[in-house]
N, C-alpha and C positions, 0 to 999 in steps of 0.2 A: 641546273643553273638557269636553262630558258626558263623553265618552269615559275621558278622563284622571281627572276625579272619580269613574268608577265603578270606574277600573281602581286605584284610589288607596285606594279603599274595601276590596276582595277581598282587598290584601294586607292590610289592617289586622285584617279579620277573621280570617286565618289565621297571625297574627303574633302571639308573646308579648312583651306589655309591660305593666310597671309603669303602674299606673294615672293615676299622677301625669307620666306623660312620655307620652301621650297627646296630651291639650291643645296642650301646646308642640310638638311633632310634627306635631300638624296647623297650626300657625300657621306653621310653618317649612318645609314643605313643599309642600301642593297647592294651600295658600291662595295661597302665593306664584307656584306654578305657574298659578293663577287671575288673578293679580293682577299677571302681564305686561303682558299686552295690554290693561290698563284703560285705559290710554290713547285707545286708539280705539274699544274699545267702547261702549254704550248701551242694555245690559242694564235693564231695569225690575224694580223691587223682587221682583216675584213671579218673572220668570226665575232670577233670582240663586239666592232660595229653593230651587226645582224644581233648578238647578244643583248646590247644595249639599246637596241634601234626603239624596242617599248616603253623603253625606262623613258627615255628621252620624250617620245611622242607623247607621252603624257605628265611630264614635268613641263617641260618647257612653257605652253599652254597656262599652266596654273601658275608661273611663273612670269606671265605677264609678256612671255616670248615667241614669235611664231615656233612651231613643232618644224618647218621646213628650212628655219634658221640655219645658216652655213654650218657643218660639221666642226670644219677648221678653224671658227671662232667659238664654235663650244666650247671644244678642246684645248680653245688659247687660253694663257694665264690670264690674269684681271691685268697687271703692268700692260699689256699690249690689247688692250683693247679688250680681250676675248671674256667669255662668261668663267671659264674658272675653274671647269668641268673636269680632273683628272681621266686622260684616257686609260683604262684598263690595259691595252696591251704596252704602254710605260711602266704599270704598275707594274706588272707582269716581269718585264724584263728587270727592275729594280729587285722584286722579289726573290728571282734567279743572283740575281749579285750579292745579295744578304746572304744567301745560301752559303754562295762556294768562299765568301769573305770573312762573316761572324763564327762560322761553326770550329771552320780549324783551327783559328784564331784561341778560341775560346775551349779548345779541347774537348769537344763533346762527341755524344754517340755519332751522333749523323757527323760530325765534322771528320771522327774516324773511319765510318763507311764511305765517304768523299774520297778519302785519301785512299781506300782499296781502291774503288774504282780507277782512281786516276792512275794508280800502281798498275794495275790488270790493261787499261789502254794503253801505257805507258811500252808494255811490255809487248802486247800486239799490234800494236802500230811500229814499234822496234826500232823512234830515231830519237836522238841524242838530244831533242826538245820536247819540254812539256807539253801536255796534250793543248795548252792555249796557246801556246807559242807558236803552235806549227801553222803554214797554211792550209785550210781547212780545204781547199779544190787540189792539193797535191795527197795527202794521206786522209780525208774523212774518209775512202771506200773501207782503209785497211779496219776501222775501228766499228765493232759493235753498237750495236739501236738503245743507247740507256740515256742516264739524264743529263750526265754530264754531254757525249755528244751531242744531245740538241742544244743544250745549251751554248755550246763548242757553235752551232752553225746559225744560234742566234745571233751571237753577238759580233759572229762572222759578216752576217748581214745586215746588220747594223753599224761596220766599220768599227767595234766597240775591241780596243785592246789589251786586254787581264793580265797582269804579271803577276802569276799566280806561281807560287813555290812548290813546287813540284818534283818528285825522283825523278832522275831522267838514267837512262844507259849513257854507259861510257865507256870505250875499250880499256883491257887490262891490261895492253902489252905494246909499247912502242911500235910506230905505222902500224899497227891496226885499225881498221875502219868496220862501220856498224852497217851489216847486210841491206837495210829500208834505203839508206844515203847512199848507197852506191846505185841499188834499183832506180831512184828518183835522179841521179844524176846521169842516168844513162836513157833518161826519158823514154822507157817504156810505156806504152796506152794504159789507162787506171785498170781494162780488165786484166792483162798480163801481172801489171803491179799486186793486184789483189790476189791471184795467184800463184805467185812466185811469194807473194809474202805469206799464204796457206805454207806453201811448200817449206819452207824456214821457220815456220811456228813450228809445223810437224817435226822436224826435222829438231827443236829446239833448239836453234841457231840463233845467236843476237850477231855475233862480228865474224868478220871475214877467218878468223883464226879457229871457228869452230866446225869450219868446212875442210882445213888441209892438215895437211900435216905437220910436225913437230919444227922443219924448219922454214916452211911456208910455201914450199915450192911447189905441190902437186896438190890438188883435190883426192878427196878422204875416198875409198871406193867405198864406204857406206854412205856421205855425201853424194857422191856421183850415183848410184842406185835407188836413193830414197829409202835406207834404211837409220834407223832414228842411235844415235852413240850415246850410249848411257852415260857418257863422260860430261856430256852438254844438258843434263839438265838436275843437275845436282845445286846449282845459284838460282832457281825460279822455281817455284810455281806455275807452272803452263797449264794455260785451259789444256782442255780434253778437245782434238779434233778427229776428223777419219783423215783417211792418208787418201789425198788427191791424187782424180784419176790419171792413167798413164801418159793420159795429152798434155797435161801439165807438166808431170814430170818429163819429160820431153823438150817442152819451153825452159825449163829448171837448168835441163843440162846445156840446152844450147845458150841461154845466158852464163851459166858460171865457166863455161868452156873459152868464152870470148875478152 
């Protein structure tokens, strides 16, 4: 992509044109050749910049503008003064919101591979909200590196809030409560959390009633061991994990003991 923006630049520079057909030239052209792949990208404000920094130094110029012209009225819309200049990492974030809004919507492939994914975090992260829902500084450790979690910590960090339809868990049996909720409510540090929540995948635990027994009153000695009950995972599909070291289980028993 730098490649194409620089090479996008060179002809600009040594090309005649009206200065007025500049602007729209570049919105209809490299921008757009930029603004393919925004779908899976995850470019940060400042990459984007540095990306476009050529495009600009040699539009601006032919366009009648200094090249050292303020960023942030490049970037402004024409109502407020600014040139008009779509920022790419807006685009970007729009791009992301078309994804996870038109596909499922619309019942298509990718809108069905959306809804795995979300099912799969849904499940390893193991609380009773969607993966948008949640706050993203209490359970982002428990969730795997894919698209939806960046996406999850874009728009985290942009204040940006999704209410996006989503499976969530929910217990199956009066006062039951869901193992992550109880973890997160007894404020243990994210590394304990992330490990005690290993420990309950392995385990293929979602609620409290898959650790004791029949009438709730004791922990399972295959719970209290770390040894996995075939009983708990016959409703999921559970990734594949190894069984966390002995230090962990350790932390395991002395949280569910308390």
């Amino acid at each position: 992509m730098q490649g194409k923006a620089k090479a996008w630049a060179d002809q600009i520079q040594s090309s005649f044109l009206h200065r007025y057909d500049v602007l729209p030239l570049l919105c209809t052209t490299i921008q757009k050749t930029l603004e393919y792949p925004m779908a899976l990208t995850f470019f940060s404000h400042q990459e984007w910049d540095q990306l476009l920094s050529p495009v600009l130094r040699a539009a601006l110029p032919k366009a009648g503008i200094c090249r050292n012209f303020p960023r942030a009225m490049v970037y402004a819309p024409i109502a407020l003064q600014g040139v008009g200049v779509p920022h790419p990492y807006g685009l970007q974030v729009i791009k992301h919101l078309d994804m996870l809004l038109r596909h499922p919507a619309n019942k298509t492939k990718t809108g069905a591979f959306l809804e795995a994914v979300l099912q799969a975090h849904q499940l390893e992260t193991g609380t009773s909200y969607g993966l948008f829902q949640q706050v993203y500084a209490n359970t982002s450790i428990l969730a795997s590196d894919t698209w939806a979690k960046r996406t999850w910590s874009e728009l985290d960090s942009l204040s940006i809030h999704l209410e996006f339809d989503s499976p969530s868990l929910q217990p199956l049996r009066q006062g039951d409560q869901l193992l992550v909720d109880l973890f997160v409510d007894s404020l243990v540090d994210q590394l304990t959390l992330k490990w005690l929540n290993w420990c309950r995948i392995f385990l293929h635990a979602v609620t409290l009633s898959d650790i004791v027994n029949a009438e709730g009153t004791a922990i399972t000695l295959q719970a209290w061991k770390g040894l996995r009950a075939d009983s708990c995972s016959d409703r999921y599909q559970w990734p594949r994990t190894a069984r966390p070291s002995n230090q962990w289980w350790t932390a395991w028993q002395q949280w569910i003991s308390t």
